[in-house]
C-alpha positions as CSV (number, residue, x, y, z in Angstrom):
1,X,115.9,86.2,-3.2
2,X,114.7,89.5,-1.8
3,X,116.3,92.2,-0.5
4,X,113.8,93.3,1.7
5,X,114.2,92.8,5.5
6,X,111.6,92.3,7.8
7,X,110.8,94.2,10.7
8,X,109.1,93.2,13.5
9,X,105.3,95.9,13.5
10,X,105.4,98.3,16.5
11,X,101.8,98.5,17.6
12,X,100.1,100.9,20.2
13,X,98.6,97.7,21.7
14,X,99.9,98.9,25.2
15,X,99.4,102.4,24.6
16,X,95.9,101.9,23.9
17,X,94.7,99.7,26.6
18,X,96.7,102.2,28.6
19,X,94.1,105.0,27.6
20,X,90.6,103.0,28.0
21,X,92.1,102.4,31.4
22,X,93.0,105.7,32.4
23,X,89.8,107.1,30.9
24,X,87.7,104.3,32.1
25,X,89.7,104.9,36.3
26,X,88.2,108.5,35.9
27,X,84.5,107.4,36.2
28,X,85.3,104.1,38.1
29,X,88.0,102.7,40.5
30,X,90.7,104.8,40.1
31,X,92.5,103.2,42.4
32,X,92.2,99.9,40.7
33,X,92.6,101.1,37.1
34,X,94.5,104.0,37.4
35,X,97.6,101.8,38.3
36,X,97.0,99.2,36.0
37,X,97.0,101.9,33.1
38,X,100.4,103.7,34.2
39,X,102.3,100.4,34.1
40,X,100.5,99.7,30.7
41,X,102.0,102.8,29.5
42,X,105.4,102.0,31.2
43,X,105.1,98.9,29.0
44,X,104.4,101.2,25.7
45,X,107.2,103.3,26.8
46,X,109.9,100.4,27.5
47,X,108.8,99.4,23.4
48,X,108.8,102.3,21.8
49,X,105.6,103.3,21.2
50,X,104.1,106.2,19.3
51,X,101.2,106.8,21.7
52,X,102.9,105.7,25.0
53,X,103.3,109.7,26.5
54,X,99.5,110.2,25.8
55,X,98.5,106.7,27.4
56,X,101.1,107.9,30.3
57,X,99.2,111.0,31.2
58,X,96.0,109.9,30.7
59,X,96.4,107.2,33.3
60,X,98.1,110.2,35.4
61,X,95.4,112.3,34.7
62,X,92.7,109.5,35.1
63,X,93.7,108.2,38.7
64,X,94.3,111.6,39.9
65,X,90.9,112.9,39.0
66,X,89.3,110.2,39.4
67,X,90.5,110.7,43.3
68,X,89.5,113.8,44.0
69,X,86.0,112.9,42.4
70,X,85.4,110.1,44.1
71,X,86.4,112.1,47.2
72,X,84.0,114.7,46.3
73,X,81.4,113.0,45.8
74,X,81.7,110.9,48.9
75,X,82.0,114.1,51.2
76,X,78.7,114.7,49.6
77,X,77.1,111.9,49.8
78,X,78.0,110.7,53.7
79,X,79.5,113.4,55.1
């Protein structure tokens, strides 16, 4: 019998779709994705994950940009 125990693998699954998001809500539909990817990294957070307070602020970062952006460039546009 074996004395090793196993553990279950902590992933950066969350974490990771958390930063495509974010990065991905800069460009297009912050509103939409930006959300999505801060409750991802919620998720990574509640599980431990190494990557989680990167994935947090880049979905910070990403909707809050991505804003001011889209504001920008839609004074510009029609205004």
């Amino acid at each position: 019998m074996s004395d090793f125990q196993t553990t279950p693998q902590s992933g950066n699954t969350f974490s990771i779709i958390a930063i495509v998001l974010g990065a991905i809500g800069f460009l297009l539909l912050p509103v939409v994705l930006g959300p999505a990817a801060i409750i991802l990294a919620v998720i990574a957070k509640n599980k431990k994950e190494k990557l989680a307070n990167v994935a947090l602020t880049v979905g910070i970062l990403g909707t809050v940009i991505g804003m001011i952006v889209g504001a920008i460039v839609g004074a510009t546009l029609f205004g």
